[in-house]
Backbone as JSON Lines, residues from 0, in Angstrom:
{"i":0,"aa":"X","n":[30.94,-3.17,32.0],"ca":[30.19,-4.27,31.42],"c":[30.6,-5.55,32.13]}
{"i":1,"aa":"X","n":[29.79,-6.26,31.98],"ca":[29.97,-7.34,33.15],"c":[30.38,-8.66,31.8]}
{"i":2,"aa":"X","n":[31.33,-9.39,32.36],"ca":[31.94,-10.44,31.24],"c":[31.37,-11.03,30.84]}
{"i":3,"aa":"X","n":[31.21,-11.47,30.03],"ca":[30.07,-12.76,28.96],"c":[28.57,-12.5,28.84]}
{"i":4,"aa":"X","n":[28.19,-10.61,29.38],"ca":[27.08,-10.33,29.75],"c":[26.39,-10.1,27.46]}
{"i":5,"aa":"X","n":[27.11,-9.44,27.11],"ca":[27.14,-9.18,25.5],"c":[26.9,-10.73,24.71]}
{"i":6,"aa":"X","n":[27.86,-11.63,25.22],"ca":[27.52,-12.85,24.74],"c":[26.05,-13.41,24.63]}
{"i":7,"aa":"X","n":[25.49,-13.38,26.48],"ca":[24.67,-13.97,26.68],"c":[23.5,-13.43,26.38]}
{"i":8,"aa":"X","n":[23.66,-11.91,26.25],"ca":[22.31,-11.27,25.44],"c":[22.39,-11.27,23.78]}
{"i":9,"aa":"X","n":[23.47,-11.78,23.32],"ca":[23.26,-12.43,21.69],"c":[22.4,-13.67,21.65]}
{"i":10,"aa":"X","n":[22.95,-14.69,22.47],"ca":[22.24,-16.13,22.49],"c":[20.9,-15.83,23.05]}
{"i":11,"aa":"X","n":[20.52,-15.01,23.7],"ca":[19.16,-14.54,24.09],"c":[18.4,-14.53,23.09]}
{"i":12,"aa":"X","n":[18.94,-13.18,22.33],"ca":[18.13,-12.67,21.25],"c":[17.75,-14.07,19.8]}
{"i":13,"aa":"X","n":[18.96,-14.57,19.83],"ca":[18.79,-15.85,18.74],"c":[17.52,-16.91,19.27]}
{"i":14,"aa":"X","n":[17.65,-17.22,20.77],"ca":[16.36,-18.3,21.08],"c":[15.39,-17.33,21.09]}
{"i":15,"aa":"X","n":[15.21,-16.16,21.36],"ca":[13.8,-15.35,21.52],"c":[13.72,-15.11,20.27]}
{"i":16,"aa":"X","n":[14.13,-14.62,19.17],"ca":[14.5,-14.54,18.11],"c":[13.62,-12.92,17.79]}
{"i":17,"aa":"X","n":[14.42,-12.01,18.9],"ca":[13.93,-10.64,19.02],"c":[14.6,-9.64,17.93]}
{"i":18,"aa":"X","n":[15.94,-10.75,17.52],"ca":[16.45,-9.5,15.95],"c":[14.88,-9.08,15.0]}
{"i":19,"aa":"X","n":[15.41,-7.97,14.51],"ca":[14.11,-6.92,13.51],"c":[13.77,-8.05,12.28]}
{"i":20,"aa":"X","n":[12.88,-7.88,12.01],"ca":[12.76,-8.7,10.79],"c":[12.55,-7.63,9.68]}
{"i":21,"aa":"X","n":[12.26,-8.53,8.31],"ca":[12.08,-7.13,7.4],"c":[10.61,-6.42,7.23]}
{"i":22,"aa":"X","n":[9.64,-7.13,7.91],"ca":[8.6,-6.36,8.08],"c":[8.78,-5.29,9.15]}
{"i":23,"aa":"X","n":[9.5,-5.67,10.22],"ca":[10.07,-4.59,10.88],"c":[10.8,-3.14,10.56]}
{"i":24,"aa":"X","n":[11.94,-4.11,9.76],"ca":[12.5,-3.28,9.18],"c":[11.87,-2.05,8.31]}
{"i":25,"aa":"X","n":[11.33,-2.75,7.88],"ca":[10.64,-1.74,6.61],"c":[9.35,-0.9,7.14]}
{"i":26,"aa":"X","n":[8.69,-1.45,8.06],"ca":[8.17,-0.25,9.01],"c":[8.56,0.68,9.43]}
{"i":27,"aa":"X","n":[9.9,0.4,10.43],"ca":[10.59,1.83,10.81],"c":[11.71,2.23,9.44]}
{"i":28,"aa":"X","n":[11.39,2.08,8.53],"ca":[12.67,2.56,7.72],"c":[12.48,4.06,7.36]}
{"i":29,"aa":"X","n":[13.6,4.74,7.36],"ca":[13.52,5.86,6.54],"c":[14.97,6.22,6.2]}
{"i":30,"aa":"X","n":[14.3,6.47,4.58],"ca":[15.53,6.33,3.6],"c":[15.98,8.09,3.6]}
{"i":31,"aa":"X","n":[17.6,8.14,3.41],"ca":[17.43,9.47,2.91],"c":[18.75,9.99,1.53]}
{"i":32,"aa":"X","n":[18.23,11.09,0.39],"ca":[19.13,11.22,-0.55],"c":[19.51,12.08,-0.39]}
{"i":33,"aa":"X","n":[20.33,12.55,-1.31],"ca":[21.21,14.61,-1.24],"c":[20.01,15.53,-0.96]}
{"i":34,"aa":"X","n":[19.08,15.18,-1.56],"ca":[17.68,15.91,-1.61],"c":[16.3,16.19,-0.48]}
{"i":35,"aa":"X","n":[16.22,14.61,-0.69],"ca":[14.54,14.0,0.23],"c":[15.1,13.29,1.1]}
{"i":36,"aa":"X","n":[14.09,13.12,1.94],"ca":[13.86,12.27,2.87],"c":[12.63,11.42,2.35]}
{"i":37,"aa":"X","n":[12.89,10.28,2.82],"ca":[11.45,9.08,2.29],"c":[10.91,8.37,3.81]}
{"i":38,"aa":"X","n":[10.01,8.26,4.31],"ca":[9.61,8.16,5.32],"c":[8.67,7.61,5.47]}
{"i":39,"aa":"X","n":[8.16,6.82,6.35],"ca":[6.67,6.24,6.98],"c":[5.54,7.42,6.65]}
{"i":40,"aa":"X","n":[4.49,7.37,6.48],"ca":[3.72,8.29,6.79],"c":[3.03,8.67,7.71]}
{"i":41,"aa":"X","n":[2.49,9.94,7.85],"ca":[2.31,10.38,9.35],"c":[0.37,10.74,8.42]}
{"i":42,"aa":"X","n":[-0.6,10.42,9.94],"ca":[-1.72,11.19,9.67],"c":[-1.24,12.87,9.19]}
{"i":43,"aa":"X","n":[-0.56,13.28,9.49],"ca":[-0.54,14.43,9.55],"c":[-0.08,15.15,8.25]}
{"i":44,"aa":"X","n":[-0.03,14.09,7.4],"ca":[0.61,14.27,5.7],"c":[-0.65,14.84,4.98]}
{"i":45,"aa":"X","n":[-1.74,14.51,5.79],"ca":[-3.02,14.52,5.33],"c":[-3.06,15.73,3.85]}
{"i":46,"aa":"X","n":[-2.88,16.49,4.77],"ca":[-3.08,18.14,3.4],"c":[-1.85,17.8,2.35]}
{"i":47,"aa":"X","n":[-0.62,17.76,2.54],"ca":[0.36,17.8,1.5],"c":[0.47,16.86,0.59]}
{"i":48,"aa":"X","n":[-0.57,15.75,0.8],"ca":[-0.65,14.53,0.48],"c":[-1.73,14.88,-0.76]}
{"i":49,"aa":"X","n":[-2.75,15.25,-0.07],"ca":[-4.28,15.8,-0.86],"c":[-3.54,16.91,-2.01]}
{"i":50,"aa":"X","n":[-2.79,17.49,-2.19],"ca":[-1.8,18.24,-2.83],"c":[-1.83,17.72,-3.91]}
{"i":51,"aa":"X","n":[-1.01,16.15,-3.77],"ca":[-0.67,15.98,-4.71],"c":[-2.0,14.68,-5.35]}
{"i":52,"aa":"X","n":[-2.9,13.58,-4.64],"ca":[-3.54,13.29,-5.02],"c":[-5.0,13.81,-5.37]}
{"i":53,"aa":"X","n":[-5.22,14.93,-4.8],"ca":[-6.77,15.88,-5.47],"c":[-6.01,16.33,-6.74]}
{"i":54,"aa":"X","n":[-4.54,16.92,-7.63],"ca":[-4.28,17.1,-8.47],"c":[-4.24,16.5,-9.68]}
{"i":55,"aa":"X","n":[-5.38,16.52,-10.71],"ca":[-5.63,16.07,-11.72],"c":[-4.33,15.04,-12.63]}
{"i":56,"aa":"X","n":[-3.73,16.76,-12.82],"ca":[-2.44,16.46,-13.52],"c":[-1.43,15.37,-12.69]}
{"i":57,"aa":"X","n":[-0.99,15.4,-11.71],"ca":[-0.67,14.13,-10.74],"c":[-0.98,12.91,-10.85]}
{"i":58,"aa":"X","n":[-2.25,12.98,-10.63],"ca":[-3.41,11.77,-10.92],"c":[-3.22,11.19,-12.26]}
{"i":59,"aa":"X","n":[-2.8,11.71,-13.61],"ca":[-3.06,11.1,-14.9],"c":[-3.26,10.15,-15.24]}
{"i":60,"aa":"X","n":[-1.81,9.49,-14.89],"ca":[-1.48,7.79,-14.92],"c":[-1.74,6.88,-13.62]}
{"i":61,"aa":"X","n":[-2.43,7.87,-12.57],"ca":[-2.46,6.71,-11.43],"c":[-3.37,5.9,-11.83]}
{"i":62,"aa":"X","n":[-3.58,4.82,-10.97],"ca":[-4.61,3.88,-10.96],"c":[-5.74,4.22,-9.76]}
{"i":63,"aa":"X","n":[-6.08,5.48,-9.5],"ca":[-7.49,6.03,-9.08],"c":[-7.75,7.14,-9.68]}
{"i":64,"aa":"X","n":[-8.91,7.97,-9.76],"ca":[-9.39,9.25,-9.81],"c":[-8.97,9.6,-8.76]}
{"i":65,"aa":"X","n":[-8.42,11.45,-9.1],"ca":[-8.24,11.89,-8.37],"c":[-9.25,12.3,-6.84]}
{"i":66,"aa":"X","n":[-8.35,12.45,-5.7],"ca":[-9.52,12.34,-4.54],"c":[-10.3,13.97,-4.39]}
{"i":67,"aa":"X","n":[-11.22,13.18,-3.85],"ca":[-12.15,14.43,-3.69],"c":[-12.31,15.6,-2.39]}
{"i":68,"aa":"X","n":[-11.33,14.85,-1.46],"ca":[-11.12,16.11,-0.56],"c":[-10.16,15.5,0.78]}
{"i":69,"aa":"X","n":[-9.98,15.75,1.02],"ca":[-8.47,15.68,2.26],"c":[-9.15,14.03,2.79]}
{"i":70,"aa":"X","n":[-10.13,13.96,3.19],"ca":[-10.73,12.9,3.78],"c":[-10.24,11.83,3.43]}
{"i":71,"aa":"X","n":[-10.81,11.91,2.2],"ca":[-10.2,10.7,1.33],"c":[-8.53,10.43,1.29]}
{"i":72,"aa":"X","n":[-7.87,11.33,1.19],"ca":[-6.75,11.31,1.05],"c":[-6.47,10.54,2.77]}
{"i":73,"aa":"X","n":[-6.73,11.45,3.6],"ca":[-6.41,10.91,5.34],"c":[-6.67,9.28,5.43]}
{"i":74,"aa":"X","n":[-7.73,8.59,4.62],"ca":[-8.6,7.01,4.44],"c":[-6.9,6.6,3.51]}
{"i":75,"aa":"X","n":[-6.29,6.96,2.54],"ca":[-5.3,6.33,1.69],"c":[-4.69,5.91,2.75]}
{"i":76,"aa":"X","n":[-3.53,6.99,3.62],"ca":[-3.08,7.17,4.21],"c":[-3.38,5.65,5.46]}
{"i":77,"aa":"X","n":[-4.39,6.21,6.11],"ca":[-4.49,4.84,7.13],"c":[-4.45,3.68,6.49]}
{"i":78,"aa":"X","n":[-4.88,3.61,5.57],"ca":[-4.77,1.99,4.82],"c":[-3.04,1.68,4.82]}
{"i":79,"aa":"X","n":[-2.33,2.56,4.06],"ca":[-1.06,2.68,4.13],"c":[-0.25,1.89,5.21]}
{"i":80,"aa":"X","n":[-1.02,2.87,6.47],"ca":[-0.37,2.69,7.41],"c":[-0.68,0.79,8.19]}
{"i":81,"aa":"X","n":[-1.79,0.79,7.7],"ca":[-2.68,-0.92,8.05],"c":[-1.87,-1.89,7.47]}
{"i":82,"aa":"X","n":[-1.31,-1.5,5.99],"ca":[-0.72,-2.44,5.72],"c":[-0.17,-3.01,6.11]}
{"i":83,"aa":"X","n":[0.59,-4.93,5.2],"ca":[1.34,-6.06,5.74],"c":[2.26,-5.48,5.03]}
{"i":84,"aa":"X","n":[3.44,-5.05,6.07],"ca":[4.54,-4.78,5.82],"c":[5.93,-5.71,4.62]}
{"i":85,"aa":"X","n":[5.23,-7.01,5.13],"ca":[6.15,-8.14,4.45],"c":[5.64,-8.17,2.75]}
{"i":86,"aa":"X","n":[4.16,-7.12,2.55],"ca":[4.19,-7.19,1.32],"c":[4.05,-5.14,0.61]}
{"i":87,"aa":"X","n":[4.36,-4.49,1.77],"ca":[4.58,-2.99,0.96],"c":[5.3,-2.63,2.06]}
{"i":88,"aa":"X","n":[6.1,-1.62,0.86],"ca":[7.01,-0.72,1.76],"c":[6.89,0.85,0.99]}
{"i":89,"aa":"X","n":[6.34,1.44,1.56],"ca":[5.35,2.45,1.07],"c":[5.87,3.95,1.86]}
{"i":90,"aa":"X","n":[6.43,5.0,0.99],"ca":[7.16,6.24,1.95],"c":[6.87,8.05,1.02]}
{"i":91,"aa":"X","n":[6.36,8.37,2.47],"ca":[6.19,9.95,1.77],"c":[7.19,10.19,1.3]}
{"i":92,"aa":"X","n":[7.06,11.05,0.38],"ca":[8.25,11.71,-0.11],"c":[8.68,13.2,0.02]}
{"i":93,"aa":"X","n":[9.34,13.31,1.33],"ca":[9.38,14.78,1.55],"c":[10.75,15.41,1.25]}
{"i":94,"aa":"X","n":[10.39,17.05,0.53],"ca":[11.33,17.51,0.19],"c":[11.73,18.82,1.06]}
{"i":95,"aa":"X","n":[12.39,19.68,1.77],"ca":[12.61,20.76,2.2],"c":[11.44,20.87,3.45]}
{"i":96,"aa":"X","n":[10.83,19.64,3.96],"ca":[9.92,19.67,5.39],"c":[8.91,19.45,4.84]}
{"i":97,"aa":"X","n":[8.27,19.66,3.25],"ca":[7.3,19.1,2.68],"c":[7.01,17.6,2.3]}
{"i":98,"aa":"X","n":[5.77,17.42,2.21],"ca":[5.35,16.1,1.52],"c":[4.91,16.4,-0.51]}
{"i":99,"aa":"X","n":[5.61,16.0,-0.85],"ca":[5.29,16.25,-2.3],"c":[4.97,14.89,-2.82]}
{"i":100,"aa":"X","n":[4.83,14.0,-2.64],"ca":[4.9,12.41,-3.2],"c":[4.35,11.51,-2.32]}
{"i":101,"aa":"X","n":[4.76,10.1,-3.11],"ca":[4.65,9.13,-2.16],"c":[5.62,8.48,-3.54]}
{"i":102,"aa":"X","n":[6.45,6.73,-2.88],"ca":[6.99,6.35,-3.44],"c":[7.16,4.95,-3.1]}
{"i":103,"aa":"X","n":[7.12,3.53,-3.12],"ca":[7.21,2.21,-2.51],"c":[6.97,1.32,-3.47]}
{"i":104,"aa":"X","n":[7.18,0.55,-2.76],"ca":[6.83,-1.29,-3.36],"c":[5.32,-1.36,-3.02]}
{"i":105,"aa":"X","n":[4.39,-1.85,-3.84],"ca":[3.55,-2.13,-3.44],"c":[3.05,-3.82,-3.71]}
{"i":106,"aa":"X","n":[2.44,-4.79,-2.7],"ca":[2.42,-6.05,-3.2],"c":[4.01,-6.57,-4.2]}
{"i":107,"aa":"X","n":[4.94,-6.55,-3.15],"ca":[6.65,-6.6,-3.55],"c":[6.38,-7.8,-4.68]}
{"i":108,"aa":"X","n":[6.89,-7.58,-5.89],"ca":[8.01,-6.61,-6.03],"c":[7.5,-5.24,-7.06]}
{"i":109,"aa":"X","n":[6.48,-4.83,-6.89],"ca":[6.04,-3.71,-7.8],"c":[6.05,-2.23,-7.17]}
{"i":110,"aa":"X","n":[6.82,-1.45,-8.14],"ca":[7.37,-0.06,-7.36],"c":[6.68,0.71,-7.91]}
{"i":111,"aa":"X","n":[6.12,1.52,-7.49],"ca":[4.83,3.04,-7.98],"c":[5.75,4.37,-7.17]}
{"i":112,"aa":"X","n":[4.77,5.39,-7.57],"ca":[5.1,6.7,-7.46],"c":[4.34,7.89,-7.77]}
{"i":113,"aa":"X","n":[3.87,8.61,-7.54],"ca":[3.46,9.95,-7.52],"c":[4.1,11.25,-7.08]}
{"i":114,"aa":"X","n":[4.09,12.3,-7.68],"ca":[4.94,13.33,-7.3],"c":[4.09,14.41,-8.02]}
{"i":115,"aa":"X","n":[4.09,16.08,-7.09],"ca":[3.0,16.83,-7.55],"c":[3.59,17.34,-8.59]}
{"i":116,"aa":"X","n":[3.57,17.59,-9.49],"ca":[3.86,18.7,-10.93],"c":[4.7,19.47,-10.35]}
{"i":117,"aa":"X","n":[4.61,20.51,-9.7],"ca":[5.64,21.61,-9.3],"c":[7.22,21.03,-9.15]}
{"i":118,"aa":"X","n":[7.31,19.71,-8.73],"ca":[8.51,18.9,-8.66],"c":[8.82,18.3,-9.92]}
{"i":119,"aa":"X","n":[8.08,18.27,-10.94],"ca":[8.48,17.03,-12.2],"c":[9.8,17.67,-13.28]}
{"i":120,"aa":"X","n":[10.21,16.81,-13.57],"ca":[11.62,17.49,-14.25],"c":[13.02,18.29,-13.76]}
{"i":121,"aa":"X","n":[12.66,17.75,-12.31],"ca":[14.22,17.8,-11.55],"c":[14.95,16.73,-10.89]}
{"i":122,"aa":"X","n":[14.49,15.54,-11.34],"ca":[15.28,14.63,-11.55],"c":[14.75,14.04,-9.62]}
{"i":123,"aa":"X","n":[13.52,14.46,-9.09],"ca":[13.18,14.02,-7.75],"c":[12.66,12.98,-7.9]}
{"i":124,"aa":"X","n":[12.03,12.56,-8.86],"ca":[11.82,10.75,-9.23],"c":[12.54,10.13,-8.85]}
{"i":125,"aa":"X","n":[13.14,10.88,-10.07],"ca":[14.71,9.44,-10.26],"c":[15.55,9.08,-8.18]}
{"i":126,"aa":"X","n":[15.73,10.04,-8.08],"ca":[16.57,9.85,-7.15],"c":[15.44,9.06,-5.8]}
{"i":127,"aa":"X","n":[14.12,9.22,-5.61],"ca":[13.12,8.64,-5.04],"c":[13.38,7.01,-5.78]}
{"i":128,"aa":"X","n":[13.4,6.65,-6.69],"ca":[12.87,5.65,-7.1],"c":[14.03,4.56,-6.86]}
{"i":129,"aa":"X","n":[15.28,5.47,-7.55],"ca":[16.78,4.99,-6.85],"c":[16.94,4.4,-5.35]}
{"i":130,"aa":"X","n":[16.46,5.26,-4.36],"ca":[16.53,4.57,-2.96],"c":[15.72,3.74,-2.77]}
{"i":131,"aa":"X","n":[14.41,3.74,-2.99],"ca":[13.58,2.58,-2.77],"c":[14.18,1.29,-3.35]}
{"i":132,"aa":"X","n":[14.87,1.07,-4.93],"ca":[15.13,0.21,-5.52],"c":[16.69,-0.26,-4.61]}
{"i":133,"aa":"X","n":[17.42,0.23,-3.96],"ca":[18.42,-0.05,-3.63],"c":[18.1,-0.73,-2.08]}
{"i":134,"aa":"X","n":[16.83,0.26,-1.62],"ca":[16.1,-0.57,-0.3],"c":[15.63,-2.02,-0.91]}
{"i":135,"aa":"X","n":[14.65,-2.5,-1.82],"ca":[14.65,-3.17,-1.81],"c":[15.41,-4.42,-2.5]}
{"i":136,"aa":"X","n":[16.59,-3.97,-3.18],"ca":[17.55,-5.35,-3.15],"c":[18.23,-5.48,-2.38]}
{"i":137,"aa":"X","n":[19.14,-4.14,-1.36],"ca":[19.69,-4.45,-0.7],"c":[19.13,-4.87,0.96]}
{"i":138,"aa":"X","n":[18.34,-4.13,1.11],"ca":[16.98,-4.35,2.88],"c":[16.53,-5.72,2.55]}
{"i":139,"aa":"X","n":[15.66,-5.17,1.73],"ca":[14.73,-6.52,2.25],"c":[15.08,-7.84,1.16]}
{"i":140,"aa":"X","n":[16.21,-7.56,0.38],"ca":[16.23,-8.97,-0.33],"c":[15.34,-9.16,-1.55]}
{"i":141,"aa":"X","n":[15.25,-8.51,-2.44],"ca":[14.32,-8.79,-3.4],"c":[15.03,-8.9,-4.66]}
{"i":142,"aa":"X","n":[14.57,-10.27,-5.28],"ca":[15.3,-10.43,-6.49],"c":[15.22,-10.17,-7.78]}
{"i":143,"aa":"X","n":[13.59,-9.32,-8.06],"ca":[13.86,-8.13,-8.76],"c":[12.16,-6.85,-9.11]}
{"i":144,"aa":"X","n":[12.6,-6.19,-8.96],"ca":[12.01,-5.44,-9.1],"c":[10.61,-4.84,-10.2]}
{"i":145,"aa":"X","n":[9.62,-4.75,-10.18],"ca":[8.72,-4.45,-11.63],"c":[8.25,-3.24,-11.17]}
{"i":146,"aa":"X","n":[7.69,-3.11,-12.44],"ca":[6.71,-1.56,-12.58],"c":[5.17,-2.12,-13.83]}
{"i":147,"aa":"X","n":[3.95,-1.61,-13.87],"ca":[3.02,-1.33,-14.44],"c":[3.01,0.57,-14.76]}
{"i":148,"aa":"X","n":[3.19,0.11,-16.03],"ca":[3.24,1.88,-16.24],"c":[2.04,2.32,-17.68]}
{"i":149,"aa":"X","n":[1.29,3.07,-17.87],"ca":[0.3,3.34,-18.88],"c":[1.53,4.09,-19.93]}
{"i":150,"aa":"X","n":[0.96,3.47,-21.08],"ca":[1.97,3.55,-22.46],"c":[1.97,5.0,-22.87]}
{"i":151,"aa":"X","n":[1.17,5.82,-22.13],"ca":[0.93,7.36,-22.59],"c":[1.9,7.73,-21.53]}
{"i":152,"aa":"X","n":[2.72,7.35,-21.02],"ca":[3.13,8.04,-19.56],"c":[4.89,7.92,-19.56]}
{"i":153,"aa":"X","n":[5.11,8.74,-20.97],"ca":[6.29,8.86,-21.53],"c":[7.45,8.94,-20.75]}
{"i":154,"aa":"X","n":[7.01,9.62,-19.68],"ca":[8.2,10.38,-18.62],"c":[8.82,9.14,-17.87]}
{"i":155,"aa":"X","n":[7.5,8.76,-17.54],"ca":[8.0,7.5,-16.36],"c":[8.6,6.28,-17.11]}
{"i":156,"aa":"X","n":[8.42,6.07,-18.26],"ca":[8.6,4.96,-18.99],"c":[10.61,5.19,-19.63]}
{"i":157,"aa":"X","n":[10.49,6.01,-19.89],"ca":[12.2,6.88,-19.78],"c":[12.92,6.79,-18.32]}
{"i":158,"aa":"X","n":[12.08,7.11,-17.51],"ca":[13.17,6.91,-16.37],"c":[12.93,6.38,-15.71]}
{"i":159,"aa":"X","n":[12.27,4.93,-16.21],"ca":[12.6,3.4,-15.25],"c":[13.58,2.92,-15.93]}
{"i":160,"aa":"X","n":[13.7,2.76,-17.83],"ca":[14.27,2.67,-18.59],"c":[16.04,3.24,-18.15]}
{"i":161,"aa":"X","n":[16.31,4.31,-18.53],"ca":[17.77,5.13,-18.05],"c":[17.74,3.96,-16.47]}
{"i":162,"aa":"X","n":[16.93,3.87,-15.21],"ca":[17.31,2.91,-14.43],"c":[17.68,1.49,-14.55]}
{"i":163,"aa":"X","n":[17.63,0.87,-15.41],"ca":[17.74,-0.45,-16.27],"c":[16.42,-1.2,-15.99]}
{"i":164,"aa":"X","n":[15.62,-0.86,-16.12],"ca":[14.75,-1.57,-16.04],"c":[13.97,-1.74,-17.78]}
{"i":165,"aa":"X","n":[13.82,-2.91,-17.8],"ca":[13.46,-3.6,-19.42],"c":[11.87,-4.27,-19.64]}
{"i":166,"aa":"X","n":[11.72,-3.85,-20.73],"ca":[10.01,-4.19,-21.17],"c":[9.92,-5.55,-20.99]}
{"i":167,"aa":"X","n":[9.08,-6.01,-20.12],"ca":[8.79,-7.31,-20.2],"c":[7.26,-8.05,-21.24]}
{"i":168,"aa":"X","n":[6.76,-6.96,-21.19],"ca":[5.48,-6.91,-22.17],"c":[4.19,-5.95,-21.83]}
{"i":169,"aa":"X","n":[3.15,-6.25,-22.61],"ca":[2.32,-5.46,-23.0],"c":[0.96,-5.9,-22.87]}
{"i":170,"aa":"X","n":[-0.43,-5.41,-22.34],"ca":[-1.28,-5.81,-22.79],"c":[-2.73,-4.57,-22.02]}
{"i":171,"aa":"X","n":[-3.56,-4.8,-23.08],"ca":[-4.62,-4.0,-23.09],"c":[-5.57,-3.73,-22.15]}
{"i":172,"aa":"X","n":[-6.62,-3.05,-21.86],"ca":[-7.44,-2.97,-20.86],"c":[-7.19,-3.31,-19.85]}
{"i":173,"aa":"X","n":[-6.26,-2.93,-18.93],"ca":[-5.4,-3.68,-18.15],"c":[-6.56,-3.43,-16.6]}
{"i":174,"aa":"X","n":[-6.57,-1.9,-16.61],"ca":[-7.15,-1.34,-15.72],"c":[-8.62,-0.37,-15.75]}
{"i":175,"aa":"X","n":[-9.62,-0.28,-15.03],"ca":[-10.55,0.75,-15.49],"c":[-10.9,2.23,-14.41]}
{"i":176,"aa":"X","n":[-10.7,2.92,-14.68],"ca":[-10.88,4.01,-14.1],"c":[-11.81,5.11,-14.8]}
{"i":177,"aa":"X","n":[-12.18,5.33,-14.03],"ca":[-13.36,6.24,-14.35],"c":[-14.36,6.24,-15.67]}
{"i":178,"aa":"X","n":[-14.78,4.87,-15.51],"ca":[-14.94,4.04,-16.84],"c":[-14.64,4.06,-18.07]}
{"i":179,"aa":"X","n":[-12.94,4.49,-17.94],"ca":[-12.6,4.12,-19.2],"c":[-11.22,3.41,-18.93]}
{"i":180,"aa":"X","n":[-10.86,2.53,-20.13],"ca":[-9.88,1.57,-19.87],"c":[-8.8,1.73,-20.08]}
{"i":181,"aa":"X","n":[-7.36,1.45,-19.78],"ca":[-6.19,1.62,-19.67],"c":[-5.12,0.52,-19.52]}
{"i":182,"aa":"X","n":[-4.18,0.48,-20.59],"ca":[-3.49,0.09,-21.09],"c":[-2.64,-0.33,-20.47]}
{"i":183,"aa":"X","n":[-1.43,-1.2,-20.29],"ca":[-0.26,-0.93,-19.29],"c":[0.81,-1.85,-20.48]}
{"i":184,"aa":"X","n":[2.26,-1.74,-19.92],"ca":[3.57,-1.63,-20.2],"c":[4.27,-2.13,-19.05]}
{"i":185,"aa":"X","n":[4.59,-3.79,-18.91],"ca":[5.15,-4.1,-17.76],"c":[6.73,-3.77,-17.65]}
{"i":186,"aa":"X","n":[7.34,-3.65,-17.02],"ca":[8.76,-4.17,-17.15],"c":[9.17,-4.49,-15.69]}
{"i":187,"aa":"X","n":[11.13,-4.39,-15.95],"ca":[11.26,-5.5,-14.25],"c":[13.0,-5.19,-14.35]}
{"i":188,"aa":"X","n":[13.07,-4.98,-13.52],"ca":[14.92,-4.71,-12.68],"c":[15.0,-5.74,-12.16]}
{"i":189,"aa":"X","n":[15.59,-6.63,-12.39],"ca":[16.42,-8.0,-11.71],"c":[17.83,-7.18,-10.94]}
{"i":190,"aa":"X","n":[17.56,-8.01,-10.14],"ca":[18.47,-7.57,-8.62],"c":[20.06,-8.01,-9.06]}
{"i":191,"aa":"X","n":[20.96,-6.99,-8.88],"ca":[22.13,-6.98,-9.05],"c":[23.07,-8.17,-8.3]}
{"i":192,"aa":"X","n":[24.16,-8.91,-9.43],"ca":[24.45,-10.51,-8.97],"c":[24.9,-10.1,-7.74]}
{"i":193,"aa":"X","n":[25.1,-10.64,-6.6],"ca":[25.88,-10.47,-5.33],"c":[27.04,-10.7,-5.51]}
């Protein structure tokens, strides 16, 4: 290495100001637990994806009808991928080489999730929802966290709850899907003091 060569490519990078930012960051990120891997999405999620959003039961509490055939699902997907990073951070959720989920911030600071039935009740939420929430106080800086969750949607409402996350309030017809209306249950994780 040539002397003061490390220096002078620090002061480089500070006037070009080529360090990652967190839209960067959070583009190439991929998180991983004992379990999953959480990842960018690939076109190629297309089918495992359609899995879990053509699945009714999946679908319950989302905020669309379920999709009507891979297509649609492949159209989520690119939007996904279109997004402004500085406002979603959005990751398949694959388990054992599969895609079973999806899991992110969407319009920060609001965290969503889907996961197909065959996975529910082994605790692959929780531990999905855990890394994202730890990505975003500790990555990208966020000072705290929310959720919109439908008041029928017992499961999820328990284990944002057990995560500390607290009711911030309530209110009616929040959303409409498939012309009928739906309820929501806000709450919010404030970011741990530094």
């Amino acid at each position: 290495m040539i002397p003061g060569l490390f220096f002078w490519c620090l002061d480089l990078q500070e006037l070009c100001d080529l360090r990652p930012t967190s839209e960067t960051v959070t583009a190439m990120t991929i998180l991983t637990t004992p379990r999953l891997v959480l990842r960018p999405f690939d076109p190629a999620d297309a089918e495992d994806l359609f899995a879990v959003f053509g699945n009714p039961a999946a679908m319950r509490y989302w905020s669309t009808l379920p999709h009507a055939s891979v297509a649609v699902t492949a159209r989520m997907i690119e939007q996904s991928l279109a997004a402004d990073p500085s406002q979603h951070a959005e990751f398949a959720i694959e388990h054992d080489g599969k895609v079973i989920g999806k899991v992110g911030l969407w319009q920060m600071p609001e965290i969503g999730y889907v996961l197909h039935p065959d996975y529910w009740r082994r605790g692959i939420a929780t531990e999905a929802v855990q890394a994202v929430i730890a990505h975003g106080f500790e990555t990208l800086g966020l000072a705290r966290i929310t959720a919109d969750v439908d008041p029928e949607n017992l499961a999820s409402l328990a284990m944002l709850k057990k995560l500390g996350f607290v009711v911030t309030g309530q209110a009616q017809n929040t959303i409409k899907i498939g012309g009928k209306w739906f309820d929501s249950i806000y709450l919010e994780l404030a970011a741990p003091d530094r």
